[in-house]
N, C-alpha and C positions, 0 to 999 in steps of 0.2 A: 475413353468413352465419355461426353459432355453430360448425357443421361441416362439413365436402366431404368427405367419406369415410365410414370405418369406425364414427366414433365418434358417428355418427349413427344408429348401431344402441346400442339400451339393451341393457348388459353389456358392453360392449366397451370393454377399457380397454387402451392403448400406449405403446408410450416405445421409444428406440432412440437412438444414438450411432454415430459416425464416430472415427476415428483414422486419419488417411491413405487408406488404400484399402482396410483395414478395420472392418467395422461388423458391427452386431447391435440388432437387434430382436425384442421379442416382445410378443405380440398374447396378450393375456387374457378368453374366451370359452367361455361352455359351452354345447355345444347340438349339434344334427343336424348332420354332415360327410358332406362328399362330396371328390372327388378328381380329377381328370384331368391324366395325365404323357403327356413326350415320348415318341414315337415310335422312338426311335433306338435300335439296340441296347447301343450304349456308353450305357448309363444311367449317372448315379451314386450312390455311396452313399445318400443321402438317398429318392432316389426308389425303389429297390429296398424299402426301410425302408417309406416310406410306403404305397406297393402293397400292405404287407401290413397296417399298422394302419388306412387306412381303412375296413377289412371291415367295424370293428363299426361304423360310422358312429355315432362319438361322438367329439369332440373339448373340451378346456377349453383349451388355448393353444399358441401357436407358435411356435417358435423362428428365426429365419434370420442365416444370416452371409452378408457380401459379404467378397471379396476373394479367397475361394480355395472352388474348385469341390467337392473331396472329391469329385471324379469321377475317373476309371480310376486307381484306389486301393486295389485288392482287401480284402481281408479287414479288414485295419486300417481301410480308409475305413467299412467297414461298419460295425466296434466303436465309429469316431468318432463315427458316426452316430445310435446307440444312445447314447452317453454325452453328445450334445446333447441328448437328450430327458433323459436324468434331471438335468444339471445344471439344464436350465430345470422339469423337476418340484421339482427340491430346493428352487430358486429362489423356486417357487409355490406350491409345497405341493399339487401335481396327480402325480398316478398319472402314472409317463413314458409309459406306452401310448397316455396320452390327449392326447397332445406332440406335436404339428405339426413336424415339422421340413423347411430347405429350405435350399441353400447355393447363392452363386453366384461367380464368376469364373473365378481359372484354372485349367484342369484339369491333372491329374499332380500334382498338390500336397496333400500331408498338412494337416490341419490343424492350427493353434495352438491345441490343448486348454486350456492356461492363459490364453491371451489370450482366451480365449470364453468361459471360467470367469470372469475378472475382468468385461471387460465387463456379462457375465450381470448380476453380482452390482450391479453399478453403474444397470445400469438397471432389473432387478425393485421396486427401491423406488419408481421415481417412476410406475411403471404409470398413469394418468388415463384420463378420458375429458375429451378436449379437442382443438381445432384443431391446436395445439400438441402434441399426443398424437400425433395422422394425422403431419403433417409431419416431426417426429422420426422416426417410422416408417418411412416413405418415402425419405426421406433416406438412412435406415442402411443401407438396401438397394440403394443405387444403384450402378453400375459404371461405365462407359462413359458412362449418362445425364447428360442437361446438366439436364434438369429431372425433380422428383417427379410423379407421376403417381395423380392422384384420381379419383374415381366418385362421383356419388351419385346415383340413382334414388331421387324420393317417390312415393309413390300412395296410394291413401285407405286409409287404417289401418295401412300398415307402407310399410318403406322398404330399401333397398338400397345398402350402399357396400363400395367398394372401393378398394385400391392396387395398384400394380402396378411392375417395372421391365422393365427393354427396352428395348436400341437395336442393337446388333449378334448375330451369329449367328439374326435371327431367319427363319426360315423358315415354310410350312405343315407339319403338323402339332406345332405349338407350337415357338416360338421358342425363344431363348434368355430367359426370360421369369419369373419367379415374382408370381403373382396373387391377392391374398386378401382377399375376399369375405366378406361379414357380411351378415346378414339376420335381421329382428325376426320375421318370417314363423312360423309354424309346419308343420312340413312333414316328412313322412316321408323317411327315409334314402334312398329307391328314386326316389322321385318326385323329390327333392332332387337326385340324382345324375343321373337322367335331362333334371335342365333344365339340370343344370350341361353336360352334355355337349352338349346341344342349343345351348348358349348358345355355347360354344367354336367347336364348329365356323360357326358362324355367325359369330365374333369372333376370337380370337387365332389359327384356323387360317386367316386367310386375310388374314394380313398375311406379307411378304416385304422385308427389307429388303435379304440378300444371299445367299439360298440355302440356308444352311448349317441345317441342322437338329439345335439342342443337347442338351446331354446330362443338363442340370438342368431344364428347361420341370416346372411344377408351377403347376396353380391348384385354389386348397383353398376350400371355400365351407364355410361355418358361419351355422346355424339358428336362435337364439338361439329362438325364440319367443316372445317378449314379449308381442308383439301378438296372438295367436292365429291362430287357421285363416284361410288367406286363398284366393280362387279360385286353381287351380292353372294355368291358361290367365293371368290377371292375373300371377301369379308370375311363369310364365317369361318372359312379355313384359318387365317391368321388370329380370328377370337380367340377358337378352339384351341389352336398352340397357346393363344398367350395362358387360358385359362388349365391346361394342363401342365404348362411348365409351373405356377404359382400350384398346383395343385401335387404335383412329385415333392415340392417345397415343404409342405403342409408336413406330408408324411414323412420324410424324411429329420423335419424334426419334431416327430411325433414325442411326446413327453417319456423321458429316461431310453431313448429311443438310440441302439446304437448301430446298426442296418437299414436302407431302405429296402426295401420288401415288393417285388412286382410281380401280379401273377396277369401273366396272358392265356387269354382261351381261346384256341382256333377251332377249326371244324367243328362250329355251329352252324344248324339250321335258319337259327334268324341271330342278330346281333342282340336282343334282348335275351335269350337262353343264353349266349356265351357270357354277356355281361352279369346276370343270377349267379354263376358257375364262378365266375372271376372277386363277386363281390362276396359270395360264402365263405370260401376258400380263403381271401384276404384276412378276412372277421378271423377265425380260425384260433381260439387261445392256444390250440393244442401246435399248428401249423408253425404258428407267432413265436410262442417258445421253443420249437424244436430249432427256427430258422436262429435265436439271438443263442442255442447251445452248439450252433455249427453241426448240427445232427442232422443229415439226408435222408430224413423219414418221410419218404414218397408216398407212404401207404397212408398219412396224414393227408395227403393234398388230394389223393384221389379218394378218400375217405370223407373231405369236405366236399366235395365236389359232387359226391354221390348224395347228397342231403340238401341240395339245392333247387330241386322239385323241378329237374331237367332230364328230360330222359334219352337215355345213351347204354350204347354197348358196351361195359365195364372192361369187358375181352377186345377191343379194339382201339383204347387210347393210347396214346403216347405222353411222355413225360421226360422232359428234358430242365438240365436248371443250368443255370449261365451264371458269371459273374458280370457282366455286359461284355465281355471279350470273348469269351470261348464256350461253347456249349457243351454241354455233358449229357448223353442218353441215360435216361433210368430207368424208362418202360418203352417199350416198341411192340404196339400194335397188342398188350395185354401181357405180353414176354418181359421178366426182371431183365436186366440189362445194365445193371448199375455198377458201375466200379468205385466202391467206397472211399479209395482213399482222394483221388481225383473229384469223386463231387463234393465231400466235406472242404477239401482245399478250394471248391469254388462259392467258399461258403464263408469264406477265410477274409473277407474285403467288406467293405459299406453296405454292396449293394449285393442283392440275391435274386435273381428272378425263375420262375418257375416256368417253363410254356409246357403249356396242357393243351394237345388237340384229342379233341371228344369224337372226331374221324366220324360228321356225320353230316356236316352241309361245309359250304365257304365262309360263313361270317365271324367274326371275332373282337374282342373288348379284351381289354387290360383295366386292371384294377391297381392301385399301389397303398402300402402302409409299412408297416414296421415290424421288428421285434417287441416281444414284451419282454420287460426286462422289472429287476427287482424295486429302480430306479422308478420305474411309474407308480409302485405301492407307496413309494418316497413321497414323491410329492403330492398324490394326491391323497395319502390319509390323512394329511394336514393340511387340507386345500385352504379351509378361512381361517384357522387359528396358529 
């Protein structure tokens, strides 16, 4: 494969570097942007920043640093924020307005202005579009992640890629998480925005690996249009994948994380109930560690699932768990039904997935995240020291 990512899209050229546990990347791209940030009210500098430059829905490149969050950082974090964008405009020779910017790690921490300058300066020359481009990129942006994390969506006449990082703080609505998205597409800013957002909540908000909802979540999509006009229903179909597969990513190496975790919800009334029901259930510490003890404690799942402020016949669900190969019944229609030794054996592999139908309308959502394991006490009680 020539590409797995971004640089699959024509125009898009990256490069990025590592030094310890700080890095810096930047993505070179002109074309239609769009935006969607966390939830939380502690936002950080970067994100207040971008809320306001993706209005004009226009971007040419990106900046991002790992290692130090430039979150609850007041006024300074904000001028930091701003002087990431013109270092990488000086860098590029782009207008800073038209500068992506995105920071991650620990929060309360100033950043190293000269170290982000030098950096800068060290990787704007090698910008590419190559394998090797993605990789470096992904790379520079890692924290807590044990692996980089790619995307690519093809479809007839244009294509779709992505990077992404995530493994701890991530929660529903956007993790601790930065996402960036290229497309040869041509596509208006509105419409552009509207698939981005469609694609998230169907993707990155409905992974959970521990609750916590971060202060940097950021995913920026850019339009190149290379390819020209394409159907807009075809678009956001291939967004969506791309943004769900970087999203299974996430959780899958959710920090000390040794399962991925998916829970589907069918027979809902509307797709927002099944997705409440999919994303309680996920969160689930009790659900989390029963799935990383290899334990098929069903009465956890329909137990999260009853506290999700969705209302259903407790006597009429079904529950089945899969290893993705073979299904296992645990509940039919409110009836135990579980053959212990067989569902703990599909418990026995990476991946566990739960399907819960709530047996009360057609619509449905899946959620994904992980086991808890002793490993995420590890690393994170000694997150900055």
């Amino acid at each position: 494969m020539k590409y797995q990512s971004i640089c699959a899209v024509e125009g898009v050229k990256a490069w990025g570097m590592k030094e310890g546990k700080y890095g810096l990347a930047l993505i070179a791209a002109e074309g239609t942007a769009a935006g969607v940030f966390t939830e939380n009210l502690v936002r950080a500098a970067p994100i207040e920043l971008m809320r306001k430059q993706i209005k004009a829905g226009k971007l040419e490149a990106v900046i991002v640093n790992s290692g130090c969050a430039n979150a609850y950082t007041g006024k300074q974090g904000y001028t930091d924020a701003v002087a990431m964008t013109e270092i990488a405009g000086n860098a590029l020779g782009v207008n800073p307005s038209r500068v992506g910017v995105a920071s991650t790690g620990v929060i309360g921490r100033y950043l190293d202005l000269p170290l982000i300058t030098r950096q800068c300066a060290a990787v704007a020359p090698k910008l590419t579009r190559s394998k090797a481009a993605e990789v470096a990129a992904a790379k520079a942006i890692m924290t807590t992640d044990l692996v980089e994390k790619h995307a690519l969506v093809e479809r007839e006449g244009f294509v779709v890629g992505g990077i992404t990082k995530g493994s701890g703080m991530i929660a529903p609505n956007m993790g601790t998480m930065l996402a960036f998205i290229y497309t040869d597409a041509e596509i208006g800013a509105k419409a552009l925005s509207d698939a981005l957002k469609l694609a998230t909540k169907r993707s990155f908000n409905r992974v959970v690996v521990d609750g916590d909802t971060s202060t940097n979540d950021i995913a920026l999509c850019t339009a190149t249009g290379a390819a020209g006009k394409v159907k807009a229903a075809e678009f956001s179909s291939a967004l969506e994948e791309c943004c769900r597969s970087l999203a299974m990513q996430i959780a899958a190496d959710g920090e000390g994380a040794s399962k991925l975790l998916e829970i589907v919800v069918k027979g809902a009334k509307k797709e927002d109930d099944a997705e409440k029901v999919a994303r309680t259930v996920i969160e689930s510490p009790l659900v989390k560690s029963a799935v990383y003890g290899e334990d098929p404690n069903w009465g956890r799942v329909v137990a999260a699932a009853g506290r999700a402020g969705v209302k259903f016949d407790p006597n009429a669900v079904s529950l089945d768990i899969s290893d993705g190969k073979k299904k296992y019944p645990l509940v039919k229609s409110g009836e135990i039904m579980a053959d212990l030794a067989a569902a703990k054996k599909a418990m026995g592999g990476k991946r566990v997935i739960f399907i819960l139908d709530l047996a009360q309308g057609k619509q449905e959502a899946t959620a994904w995240g992980c086991d808890l394991t002793e490993r995420y006490v590890e690393i994170n009680g000694k997150y900055t020291t």
